[in-house]
C-alpha positions in Angstrom: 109.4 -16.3 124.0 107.5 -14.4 127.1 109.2 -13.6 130.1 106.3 -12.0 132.3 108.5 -12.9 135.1 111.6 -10.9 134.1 109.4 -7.3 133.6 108.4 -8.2 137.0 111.5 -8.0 138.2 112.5 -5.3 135.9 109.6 -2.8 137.8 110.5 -4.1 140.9 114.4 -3.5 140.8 115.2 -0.1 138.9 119.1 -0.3 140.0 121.7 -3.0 138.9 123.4 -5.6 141.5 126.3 -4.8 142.7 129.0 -5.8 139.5 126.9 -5.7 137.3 127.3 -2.7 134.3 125.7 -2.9 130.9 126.9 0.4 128.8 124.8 0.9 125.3 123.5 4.0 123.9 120.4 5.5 124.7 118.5 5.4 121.4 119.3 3.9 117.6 117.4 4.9 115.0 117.0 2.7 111.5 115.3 3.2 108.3 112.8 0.2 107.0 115.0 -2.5 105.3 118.3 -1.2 106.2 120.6 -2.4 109.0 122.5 -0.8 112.2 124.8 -2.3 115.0 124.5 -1.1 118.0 128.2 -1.6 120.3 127.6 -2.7 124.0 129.4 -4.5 126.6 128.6 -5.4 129.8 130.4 -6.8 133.3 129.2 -9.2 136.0 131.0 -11.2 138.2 133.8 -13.6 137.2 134.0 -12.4 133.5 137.1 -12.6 132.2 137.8 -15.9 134.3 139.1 -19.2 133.4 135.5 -20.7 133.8 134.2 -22.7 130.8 130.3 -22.4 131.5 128.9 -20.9 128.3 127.6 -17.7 128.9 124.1 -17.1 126.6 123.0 -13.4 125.9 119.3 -12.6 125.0 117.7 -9.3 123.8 114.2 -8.7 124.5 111.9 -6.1 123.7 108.7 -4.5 125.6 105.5 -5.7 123.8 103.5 -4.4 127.1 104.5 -4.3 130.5 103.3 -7.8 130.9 105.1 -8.9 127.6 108.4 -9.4 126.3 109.7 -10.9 123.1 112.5 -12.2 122.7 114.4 -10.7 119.4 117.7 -12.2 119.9 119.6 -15.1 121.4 122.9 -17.2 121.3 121.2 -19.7 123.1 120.6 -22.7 120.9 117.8 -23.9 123.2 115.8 -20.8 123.6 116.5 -19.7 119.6 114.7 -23.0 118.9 111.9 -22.6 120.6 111.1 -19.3 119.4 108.3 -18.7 116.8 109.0 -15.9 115.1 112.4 -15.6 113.8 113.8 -11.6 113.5 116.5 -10.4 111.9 118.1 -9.6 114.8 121.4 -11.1 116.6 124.5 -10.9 118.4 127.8 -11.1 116.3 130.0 -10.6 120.0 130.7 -13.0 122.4 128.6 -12.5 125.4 131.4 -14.7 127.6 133.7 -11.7 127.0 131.2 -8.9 128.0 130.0 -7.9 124.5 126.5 -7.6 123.5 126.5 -6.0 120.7 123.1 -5.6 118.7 123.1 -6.2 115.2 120.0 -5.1 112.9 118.3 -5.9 110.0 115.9 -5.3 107.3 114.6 -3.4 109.8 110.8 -3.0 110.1 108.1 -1.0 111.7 107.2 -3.4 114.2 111.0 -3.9 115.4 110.7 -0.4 117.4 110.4 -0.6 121.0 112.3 -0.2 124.4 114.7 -3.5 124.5 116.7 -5.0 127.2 119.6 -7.4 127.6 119.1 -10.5 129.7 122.4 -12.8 130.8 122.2 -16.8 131.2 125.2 -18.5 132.7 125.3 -21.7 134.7 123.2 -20.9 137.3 123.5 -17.4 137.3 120.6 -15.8 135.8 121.0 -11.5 135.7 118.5 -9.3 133.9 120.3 -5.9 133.0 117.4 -3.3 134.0 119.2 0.1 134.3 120.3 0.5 130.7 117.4 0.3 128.1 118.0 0.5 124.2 115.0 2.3 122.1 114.9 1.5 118.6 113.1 3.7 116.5 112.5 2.4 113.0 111.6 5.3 110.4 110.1 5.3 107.0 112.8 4.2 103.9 114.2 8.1 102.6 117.3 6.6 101.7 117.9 6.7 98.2 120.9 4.4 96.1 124.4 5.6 95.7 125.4 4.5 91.9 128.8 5.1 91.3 130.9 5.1 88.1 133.7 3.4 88.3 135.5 4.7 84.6 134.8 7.9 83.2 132.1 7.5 80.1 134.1 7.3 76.7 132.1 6.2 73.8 132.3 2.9 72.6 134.3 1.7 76.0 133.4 -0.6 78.6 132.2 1.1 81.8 131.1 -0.6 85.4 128.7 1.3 86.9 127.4 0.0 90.5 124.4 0.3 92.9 124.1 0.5 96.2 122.4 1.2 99.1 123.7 3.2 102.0 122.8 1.4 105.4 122.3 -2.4 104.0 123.9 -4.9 105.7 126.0 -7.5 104.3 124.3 -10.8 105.2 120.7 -9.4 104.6 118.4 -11.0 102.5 119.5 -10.8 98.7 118.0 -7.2 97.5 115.6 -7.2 94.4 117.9 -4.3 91.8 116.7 -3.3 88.5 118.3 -0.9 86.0 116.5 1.2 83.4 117.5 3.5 81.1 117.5 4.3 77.2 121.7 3.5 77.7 120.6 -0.2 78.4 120.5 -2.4 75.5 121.0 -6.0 74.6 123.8 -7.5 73.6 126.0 -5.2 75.4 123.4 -5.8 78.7 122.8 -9.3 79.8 119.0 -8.8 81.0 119.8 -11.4 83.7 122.9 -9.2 85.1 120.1 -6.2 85.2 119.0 -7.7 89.1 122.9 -7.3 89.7 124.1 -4.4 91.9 126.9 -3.7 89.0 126.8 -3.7 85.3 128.7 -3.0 82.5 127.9 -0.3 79.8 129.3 0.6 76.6 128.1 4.1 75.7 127.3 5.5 73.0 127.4 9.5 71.7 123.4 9.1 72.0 123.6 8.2 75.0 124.8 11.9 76.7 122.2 13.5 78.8 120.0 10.4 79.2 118.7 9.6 82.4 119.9 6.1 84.4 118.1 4.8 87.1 119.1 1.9 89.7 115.7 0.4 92.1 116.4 -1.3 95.2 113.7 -3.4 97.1 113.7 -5.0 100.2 111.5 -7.9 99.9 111.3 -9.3 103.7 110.2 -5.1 104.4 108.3 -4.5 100.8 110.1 -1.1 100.4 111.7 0.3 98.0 114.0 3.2 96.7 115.5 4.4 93.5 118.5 6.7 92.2 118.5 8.7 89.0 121.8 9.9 87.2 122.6 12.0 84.3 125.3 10.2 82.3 127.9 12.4 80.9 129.4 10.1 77.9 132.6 12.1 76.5 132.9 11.5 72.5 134.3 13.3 69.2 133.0 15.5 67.4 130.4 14.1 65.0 127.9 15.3 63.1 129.5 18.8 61.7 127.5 21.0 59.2 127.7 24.2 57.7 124.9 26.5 57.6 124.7 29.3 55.6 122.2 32.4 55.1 123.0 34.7 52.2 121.8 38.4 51.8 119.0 38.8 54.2 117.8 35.2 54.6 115.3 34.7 57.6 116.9 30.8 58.7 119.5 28.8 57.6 120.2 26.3 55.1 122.4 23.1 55.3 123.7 22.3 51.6 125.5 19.3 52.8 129.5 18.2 52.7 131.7 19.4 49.8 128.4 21.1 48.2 129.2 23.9 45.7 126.9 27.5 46.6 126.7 30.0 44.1 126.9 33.0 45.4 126.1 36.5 43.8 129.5 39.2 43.6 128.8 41.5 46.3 126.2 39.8 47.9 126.2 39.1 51.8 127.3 35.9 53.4 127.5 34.2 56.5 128.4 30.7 56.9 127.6 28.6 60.1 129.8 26.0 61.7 128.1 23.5 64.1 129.2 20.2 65.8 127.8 17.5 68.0 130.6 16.4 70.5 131.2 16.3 74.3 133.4 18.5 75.4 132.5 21.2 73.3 134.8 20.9 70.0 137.0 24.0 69.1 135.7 25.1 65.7 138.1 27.1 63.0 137.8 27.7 59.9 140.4 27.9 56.3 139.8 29.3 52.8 142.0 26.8 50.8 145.2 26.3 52.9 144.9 29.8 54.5 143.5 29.6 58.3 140.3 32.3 58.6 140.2 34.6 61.9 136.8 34.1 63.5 134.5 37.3 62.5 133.3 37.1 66.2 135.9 35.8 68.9 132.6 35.0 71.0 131.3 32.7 68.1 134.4 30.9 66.3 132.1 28.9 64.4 130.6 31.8 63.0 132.7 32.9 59.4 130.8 36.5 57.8 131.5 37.8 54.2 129.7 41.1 54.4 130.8 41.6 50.8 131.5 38.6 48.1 134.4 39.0 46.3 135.8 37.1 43.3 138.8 36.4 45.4 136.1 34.2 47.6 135.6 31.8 45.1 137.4 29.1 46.6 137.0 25.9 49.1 135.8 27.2 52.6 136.6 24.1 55.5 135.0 24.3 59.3 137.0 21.8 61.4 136.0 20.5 65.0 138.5 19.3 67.2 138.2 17.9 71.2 140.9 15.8 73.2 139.1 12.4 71.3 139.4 13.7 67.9 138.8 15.9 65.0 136.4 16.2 61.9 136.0 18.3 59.0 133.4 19.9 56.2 133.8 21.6 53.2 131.9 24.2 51.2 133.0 25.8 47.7 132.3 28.5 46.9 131.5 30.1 43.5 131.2 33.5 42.9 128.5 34.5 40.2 128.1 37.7 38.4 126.6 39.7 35.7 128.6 40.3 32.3 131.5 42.5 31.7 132.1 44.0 28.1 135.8 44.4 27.7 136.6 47.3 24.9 134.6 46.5 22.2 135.9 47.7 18.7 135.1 48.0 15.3 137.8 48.6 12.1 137.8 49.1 8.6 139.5 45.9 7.1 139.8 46.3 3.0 136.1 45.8 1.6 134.1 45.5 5.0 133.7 46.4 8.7 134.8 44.3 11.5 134.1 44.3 15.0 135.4 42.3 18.1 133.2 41.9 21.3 134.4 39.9 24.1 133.1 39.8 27.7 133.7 38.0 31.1 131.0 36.8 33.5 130.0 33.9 35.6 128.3 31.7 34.7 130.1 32.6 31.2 127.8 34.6 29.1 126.4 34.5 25.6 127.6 36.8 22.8 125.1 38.2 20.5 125.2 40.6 17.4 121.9 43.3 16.5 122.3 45.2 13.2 119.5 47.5 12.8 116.3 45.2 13.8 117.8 42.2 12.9 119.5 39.6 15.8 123.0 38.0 14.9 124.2 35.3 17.1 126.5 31.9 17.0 128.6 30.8 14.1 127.0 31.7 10.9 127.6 33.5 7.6 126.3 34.6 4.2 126.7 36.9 1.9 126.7 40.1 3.8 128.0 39.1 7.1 130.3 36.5 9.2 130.4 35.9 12.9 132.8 33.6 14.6 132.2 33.1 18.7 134.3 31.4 21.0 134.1 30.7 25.0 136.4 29.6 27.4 136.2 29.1 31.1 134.2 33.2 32.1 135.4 34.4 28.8 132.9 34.9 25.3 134.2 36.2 22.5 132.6 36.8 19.3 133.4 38.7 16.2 131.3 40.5 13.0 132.5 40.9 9.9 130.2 43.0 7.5 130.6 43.2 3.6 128.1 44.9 0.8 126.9 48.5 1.7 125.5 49.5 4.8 122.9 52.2 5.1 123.8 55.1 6.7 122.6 55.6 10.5 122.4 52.0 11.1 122.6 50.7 14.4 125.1 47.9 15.4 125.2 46.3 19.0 126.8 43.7 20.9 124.8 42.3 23.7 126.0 39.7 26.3 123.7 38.4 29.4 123.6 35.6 31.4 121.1 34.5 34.6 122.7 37.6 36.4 122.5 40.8 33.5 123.2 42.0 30.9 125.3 44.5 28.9 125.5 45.8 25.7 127.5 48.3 23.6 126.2 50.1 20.3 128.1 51.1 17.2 126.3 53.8 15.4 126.9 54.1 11.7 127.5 57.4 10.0 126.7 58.5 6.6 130.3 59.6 4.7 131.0 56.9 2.3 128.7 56.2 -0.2 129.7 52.3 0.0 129.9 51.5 3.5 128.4 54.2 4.8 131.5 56.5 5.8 132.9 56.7 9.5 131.5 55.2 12.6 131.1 55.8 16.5 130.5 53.8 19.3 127.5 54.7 21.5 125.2 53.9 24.2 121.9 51.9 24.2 119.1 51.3 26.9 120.3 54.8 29.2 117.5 57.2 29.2 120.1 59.0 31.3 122.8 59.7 29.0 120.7 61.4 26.1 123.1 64.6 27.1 126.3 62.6 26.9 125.2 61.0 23.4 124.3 64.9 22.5 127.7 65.6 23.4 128.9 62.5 21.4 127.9 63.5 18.2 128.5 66.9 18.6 132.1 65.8 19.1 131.7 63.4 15.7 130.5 65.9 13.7 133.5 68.7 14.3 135.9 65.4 14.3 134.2 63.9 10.9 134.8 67.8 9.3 138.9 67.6 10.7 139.3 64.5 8.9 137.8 65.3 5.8 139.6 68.7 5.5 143.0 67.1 6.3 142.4 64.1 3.6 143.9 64.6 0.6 141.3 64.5 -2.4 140.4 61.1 -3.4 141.3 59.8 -7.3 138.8 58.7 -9.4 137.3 55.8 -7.8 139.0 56.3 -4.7 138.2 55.6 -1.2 137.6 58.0 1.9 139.4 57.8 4.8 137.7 56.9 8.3 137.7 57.9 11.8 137.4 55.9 14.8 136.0 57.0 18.4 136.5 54.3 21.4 133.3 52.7 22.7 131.4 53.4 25.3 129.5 50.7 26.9 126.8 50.7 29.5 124.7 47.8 31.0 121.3 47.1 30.9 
């Protein structure tokens, strides 16, 4: 509605009538689709009376100085006349001095200097002195979306949207979620246009982005928020990496895996765990709980040096306030063959030696005399071998009949995927039947050709003792033998 005849008044009177007051802040200043109140009251004379004459309010705002527009009214009569309906209007009572100004979905075109205008009875007053400005501004205001329960995985959470400055009452807003955490069943894609919704999260579901959209439709703006969800879960997803000797990246051999590892080798075995809070991570050889190697990195576990005593089950657990999980690793200690004393004996007729060794993988036992290879469980005429394992041990045994040449070479030779070792028996002349005494020696050492000179040095002035100090044989009669110990030297 255009009152040219009220800004004519308005230029012509700059000061209020005696009684009457209008008090309302200078300037109010709204963003585009949100909402403000603006307090005022006002006097004139008789308010507060007992008269009953309805007393009508009207705000107006400054087109031009020619032109106002009515923006809002109490008055039933002038509120139907008017064209254009604004979101605009008075929530006091104007009977009791209050003309309040309530805002919204608030629009460019709603800025302007504005005035109040009173109707009652007769009396007709136009409140000049006091002018409101609006000043309407460009939507910066961004959602607030709150979470109501801290995220726990696999419990319900409500999460809300809303937008600082809308008014209740105000056209319905348009709201949308999106967000990798939104998913159907758990997300009714109708409740998705509802300012809150419930969420179940999942471990996945930490660190993904959540967004809430607002628009105004009457205005055509809009605005969105972004959070960060933080969803709290247990650990899950624990492995062991490990790098052995001077390995460039690690390797994952998966939950109660056995790793060979070679004696004396270098270790270092990984703990890792997806969870939220960060999981405590500690580590036990069997039932014996393992100091972290580096305080700074507890899920860190180093063997600079791999013992036999390490061959055993190796367990990382993780633990946070919403549980605990565990993974195993065994290991087992691998290592080259042992020869353990090796011996040979006169018994009656023939010779017989015993060979045993230790290793792991458990090795294999084999015989050479002279150029030929003796191994397993076989026999004939001239020679018997019997071999046994059991667990690391293999033990295997010679027994020679017939004569034996004198010089021969004997050796026992064990190996698996790791080494080898071998100890020789060498066969001295001294008894024309089996071939007189014997000494263990070394095979394969280009580096002990002095001890083995020293050796037989030390057989020779031995063999000449013995034979002095035996007693002469009878017809027929046997000679007596000496032994040295072995001495055994790998491969």
């Amino acid at each position: 509605m255009l009152l040219p005849l009220l800004s004519v008044l308005w230029a012509g009177a700059p000061q209020e009538d005696p009684g009457f007051e209008l008090r309302v802040q200078e300037s109010v200043t709204v963003q585009e689709g949100l909402c403000v109140h603006v307090p005022c009251s006002f006097s004139y004379p008789g308010v507060g009376g007992s008269n009953s004459t309805p007393a009508y309010g009207s705000w107006y705002r400054i087109k031009n100085p020619k032109v106002e527009v009515l923006m809002a009214t109490n008055n039933p009569a002038r509120e139907a006349k008017r064209k254009n309906k604004f979101p605009f209007h008075l929530p006091g009572d104007p009977g009791a001095g209050n003309c309040s100004l309530s805002i919204t979905d608030a629009q460019r075109g709603h800025g302007g200097n504005y005035y109040f205008h009173l109707d009652r009875g007769l009396m007709r007053h136009t409140y000049k002195s006091n002018r409101l400005t609006v000043h309407v501004r460009a939507l910066t205001q961004t959602p607030d979306i709150r979470v109501k329960e801290p995220l726990e995985s696999g419990c319900p959470s409500h999460l809300t949207c809303s937008v600082p400055g809308a008014c209740d009452g105000a056209m319905p807003l348009t709201i949308s979620w999106t967000g990798a955490a939104l998913r159907a069943p758990e997300l009714d894609l109708e409740a998705s246009n509802s300012s809150e919704i419930l969420l179940i999260p999942r471990p996945q579901d930490h660190g993904t982005n959540l967004t809430c959209r607002v628009t105004f439709p009457r205005v055509g703006v809009s605005t969105q928020s972004t959070i960060t969800l933080n969803v709290s879960y247990a650990p899950q997803n624990l492995s062991i990496g490990i790098c052995q000797g001077n390995c460039t990246e690690l390797k994952y051999p998966g939950n109660g895996s056995s790793l060979p590892v070679l004696e004396g080798e270098s270790l270092l075995l990984v703990c890792a765990a997806d969870s939220n809070p960060p999981a405590t991570l500690s580590w036990a050889q069997g039932s014996r709980t393992l100091g972290p190697s580096q305080p700074w990195e507890p899920g860190v576990l180093e063997l600079p040096r791999v013992q036999l005593g390490h061959g055993s089950k190796f367990t990382c657990q993780a633990q946070n306030p919403l549980g605990s999980q565990h993974v195993s690793l065994r290991l087992s200690v691998v290592y080259p063959p042992r020869l353990l004393s090796p011996s040979c004996s006169w018994e009656g007729e023939g010779l017989h030696c015993s060979c045993s060794s230790r290793a792991q993988p458990a090795p294999t036992l084999r015989w050479r005399l002279g150029e030929g290879l003796l191994e397993g469980n076989h026999s004939n005429a001239s020679w018997t071998i019997t071999s046994s394992s059991a667990g690391p041990w293999a033990n295997s045994s010679l027994s020679l009949s017939g004569p034996l040449g004198s010089g021969l070479r004997l050796s026992c030779e064990a190996r698996n995927a790791h080494g080898k070792q071998s100890a020789a028996f060498l066969l001295l002349p001294g008894k024309p039947e089996l071939g007189g005494g014997f000494v263990l020696g070394t095979v394969g050492g280009a580096g002990v050709a002095g001890l083995l000179s020293l050796c037989l040095c030390l057989i020779f002035f031995m063999v000449k003792i013995c034979r002095k100090q035996a007693p002469e044989p009878a017809a027929g009669g046997k000679d007596a033998a000496c032994t040295l110990g072995p001495l055994s030297q790998p491969l």
